[in-house]
N, C-alpha and C positions, 0 to 999 in steps of 0.2 A: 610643686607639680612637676613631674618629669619630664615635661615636652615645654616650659616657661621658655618662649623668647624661641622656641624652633620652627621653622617651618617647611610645611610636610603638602606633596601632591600625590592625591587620590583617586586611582579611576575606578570606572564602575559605582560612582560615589552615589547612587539613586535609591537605592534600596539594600537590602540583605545584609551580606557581611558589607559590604562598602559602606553605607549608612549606618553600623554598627560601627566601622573604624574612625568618621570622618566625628562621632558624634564622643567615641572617647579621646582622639586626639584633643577634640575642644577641651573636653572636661578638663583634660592636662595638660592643659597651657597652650597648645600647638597653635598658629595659626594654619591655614588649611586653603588651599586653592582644588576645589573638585573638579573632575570633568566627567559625563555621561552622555549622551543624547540626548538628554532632556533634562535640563537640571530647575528645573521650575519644581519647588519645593524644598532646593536644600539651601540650606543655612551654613557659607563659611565668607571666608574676607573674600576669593577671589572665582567665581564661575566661567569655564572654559566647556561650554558646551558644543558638540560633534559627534563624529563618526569614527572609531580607532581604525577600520577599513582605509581611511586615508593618509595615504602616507605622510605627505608634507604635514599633516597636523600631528602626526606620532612624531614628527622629527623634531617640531618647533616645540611644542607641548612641555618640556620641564623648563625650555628659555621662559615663556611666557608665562610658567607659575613663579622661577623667578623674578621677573620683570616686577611679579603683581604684588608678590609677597617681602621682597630685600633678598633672603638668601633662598637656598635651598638645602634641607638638610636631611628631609625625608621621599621617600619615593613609593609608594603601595600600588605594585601594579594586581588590581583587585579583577577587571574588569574579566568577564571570559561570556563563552558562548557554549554553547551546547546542540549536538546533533547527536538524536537516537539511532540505535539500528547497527545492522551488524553493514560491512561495506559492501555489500550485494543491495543495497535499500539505501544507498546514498548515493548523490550526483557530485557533478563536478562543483556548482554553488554550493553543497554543505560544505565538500573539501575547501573551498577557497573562502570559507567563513571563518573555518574554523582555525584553521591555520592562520589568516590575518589579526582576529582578534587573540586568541590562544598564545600567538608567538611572533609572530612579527610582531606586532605593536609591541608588547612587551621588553621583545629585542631593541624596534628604533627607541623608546624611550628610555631604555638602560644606556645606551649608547649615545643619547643626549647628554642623559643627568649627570652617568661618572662626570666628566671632567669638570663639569661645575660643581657636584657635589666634591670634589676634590679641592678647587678654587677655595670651597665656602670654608675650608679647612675638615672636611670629613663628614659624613654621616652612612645614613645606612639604605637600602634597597631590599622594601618588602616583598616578594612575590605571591601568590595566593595560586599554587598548583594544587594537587589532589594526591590523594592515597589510591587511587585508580589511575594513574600514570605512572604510580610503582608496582603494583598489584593492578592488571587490568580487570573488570568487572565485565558481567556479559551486553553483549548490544548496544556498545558504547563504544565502536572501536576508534571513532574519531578525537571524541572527547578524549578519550586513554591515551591514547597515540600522543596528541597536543599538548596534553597536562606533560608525559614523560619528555616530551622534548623541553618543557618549560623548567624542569626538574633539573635535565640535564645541561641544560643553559647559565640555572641557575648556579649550580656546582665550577662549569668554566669559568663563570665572572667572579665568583667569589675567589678562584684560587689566581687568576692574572691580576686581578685589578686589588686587591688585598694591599698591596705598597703603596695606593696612593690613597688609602684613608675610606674609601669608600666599600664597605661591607654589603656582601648580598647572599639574603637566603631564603627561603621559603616557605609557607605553610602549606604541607598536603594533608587537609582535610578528608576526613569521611561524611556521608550523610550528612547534612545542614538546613534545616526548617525553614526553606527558603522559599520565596515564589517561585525559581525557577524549579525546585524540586516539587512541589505542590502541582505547579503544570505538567510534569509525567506524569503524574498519577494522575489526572484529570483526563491527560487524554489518554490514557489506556482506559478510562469508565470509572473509574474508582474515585470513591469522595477520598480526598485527600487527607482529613484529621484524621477522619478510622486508618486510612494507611498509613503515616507519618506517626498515629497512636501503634498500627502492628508491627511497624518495622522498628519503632524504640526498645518494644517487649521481645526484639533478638538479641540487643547486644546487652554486659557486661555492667554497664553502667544505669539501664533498665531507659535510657532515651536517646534518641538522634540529640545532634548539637544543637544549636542554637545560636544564633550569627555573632551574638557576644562571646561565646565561650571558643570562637575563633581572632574575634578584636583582641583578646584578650593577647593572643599569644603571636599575631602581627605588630603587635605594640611593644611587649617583650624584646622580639625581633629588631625593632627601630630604637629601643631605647639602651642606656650607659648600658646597664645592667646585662644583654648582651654584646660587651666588647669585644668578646675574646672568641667571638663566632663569625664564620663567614664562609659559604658555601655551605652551610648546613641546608636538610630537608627535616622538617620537623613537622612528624605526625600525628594527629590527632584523632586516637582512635577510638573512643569512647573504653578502650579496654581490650578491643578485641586482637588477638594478636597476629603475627604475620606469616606464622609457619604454614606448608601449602596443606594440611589435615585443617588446621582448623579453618583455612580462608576456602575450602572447600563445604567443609559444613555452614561455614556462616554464609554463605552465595544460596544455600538451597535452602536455609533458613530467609533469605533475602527474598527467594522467588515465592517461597508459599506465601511469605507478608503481603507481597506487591507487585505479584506479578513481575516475568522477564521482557518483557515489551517483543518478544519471539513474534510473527505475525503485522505487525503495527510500519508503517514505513515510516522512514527517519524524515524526522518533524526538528528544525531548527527551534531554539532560542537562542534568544540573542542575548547575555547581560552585561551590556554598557556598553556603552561608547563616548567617542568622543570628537569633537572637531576645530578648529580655530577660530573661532567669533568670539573674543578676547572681550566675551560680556562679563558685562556685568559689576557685583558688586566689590569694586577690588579696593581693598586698604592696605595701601604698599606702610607696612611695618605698624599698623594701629589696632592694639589689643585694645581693651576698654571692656564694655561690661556686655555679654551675648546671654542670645536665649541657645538652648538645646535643637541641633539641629532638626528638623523635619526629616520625615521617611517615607519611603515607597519603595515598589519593586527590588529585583534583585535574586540572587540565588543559583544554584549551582546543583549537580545530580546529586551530586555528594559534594557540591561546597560552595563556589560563588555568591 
């Protein structure tokens, strides 16, 4: 198993991709401390449930998954939020949502982990940005904005902190079959499978993702097998490519699927969080026999 004897802190861990990550770290060996908001339903050795909003708990948050766990080797900052709307149809709370969970939090818990993730003799720092913070998509300009600073974040820390063993890079996903993607299309009117089924029948690959076929490649990220990487952005684009002709047609291919949310005022989601109430079930260093973690919630416009 590739993660035997590692141990790895996940936020956002309640649903979507986060519950997609936290349930194949198990598979491969990981032991796992999650944090979300609400973690009544997941399955790992150490639950740290909160608000990533709060700062003292972004700051403490990788000490007390080591604490719970023995070391610290992995870091999957999964968690994000989401605001519609272009910024004429956002307030001063979307702005200050988006940015806390989006990037601050992100920020203080990378900023914890390196030097223990250094101590522990090395590991690596997942991020989970977007292909819409490199490419911005329409009516999304918070989301876009957040993702690209997390992108560009990501790339500083990988290229200063690279000397002290500790590796950081990122997944920016596209479109991802997630609750929080299913609640735009909900609140724009639209049943969500017929959209999530029109928007598959635009790209390359004939479907959106699917929160595993992003585990997959945050895993990759964390594991030996990416050594030799750090500051990378690594997209997952079901195929579609990046020059501005064709991300031009695939946006208007985007709008007739699913509607632009043009019209609609910017409606937060929230996905995940986290807070300091150092519940729960912790087994500082005790693997032995698990079941497969539970799921719920989670999700992202295009990834969370």
């Amino acid at each position: 198993m590739r993660f035997a004897g590692r141990c790895a802190l996940v936020t956002g861990a309640a649903g979507g991709i986060g519950a997609a990550i936290v349930a194949l770290l198990w598979a491969e060996g990981a032991a796992v401390a999650a944090t979300d908001r609400d973690t009544r339903g997941i399955t790992a050795e150490a639950l740290l449930p909160g608000d990533l909003r709060d700062r003292a708990f972004c700051d403490a948050l990788p000490g007390a998954a080591r604490e719970a766990l023995g070391t610290l080797d992995i870091v999957v900052n999964n968690a994000g939020a989401i605001t519609r709307g272009p910024v004429t149809r956002t307030g001063d709370d979307d702005f200050a949502l988006s940015m806390a969970v989006n990037v601050e939090a992100p920020f203080r818990i990378c900023r914890a982990a390196i030097p223990l993730i250094a101590a522990d003799g090395g590991g690596a720092i997942v991020n989970i940005a977007s292909c819409w913070g490199l490419r911005p998509g329409p009516n999304h300009a918070l989301y876009c904005a957040t993702k690209a600073a997390l992108a560009s974040l990501t790339q500083c820390m990988g290229l200063d902190h690279a000397g002290e063993g500790a590796r950081v890079n990122a997944v920016c996903p596209n479109e991802v079959n997630t609750p929080m993607l299913r609640s735009g299309f909900a609140r724009r009117g639209l049943d969500p499978d017929t959209a999530v089924a029109d928007l598959g029948r635009t790209v390359p690959l004939g479907r959106i993702a699917e929160p595993e076929d992003i585990a997959e490649v945050a895993l990759f990220l964390a594991s030996d097998a990416a050594r030799y990487d750090t500051g990378a952005l690594y997209e997952v684009t079901e195929g579609n490519r990046s020059d501005e002709d064709v991300r031009g047609k695939g946006r208007a291919r985007h709008r007739r699927a699913v509607g632009d949310g043009a019209g609609h005022r910017a409606a937060p989601d929230r996905g995940g969080g986290a807070g300091l109430h150092r519940a729960a079930r912790s087994r500082r260093g005790v693997r032995g026999d698990r079941g497969r973690p539970g799921r719920s919630g989670g999700g992202g416009p295009c990834d969370v």
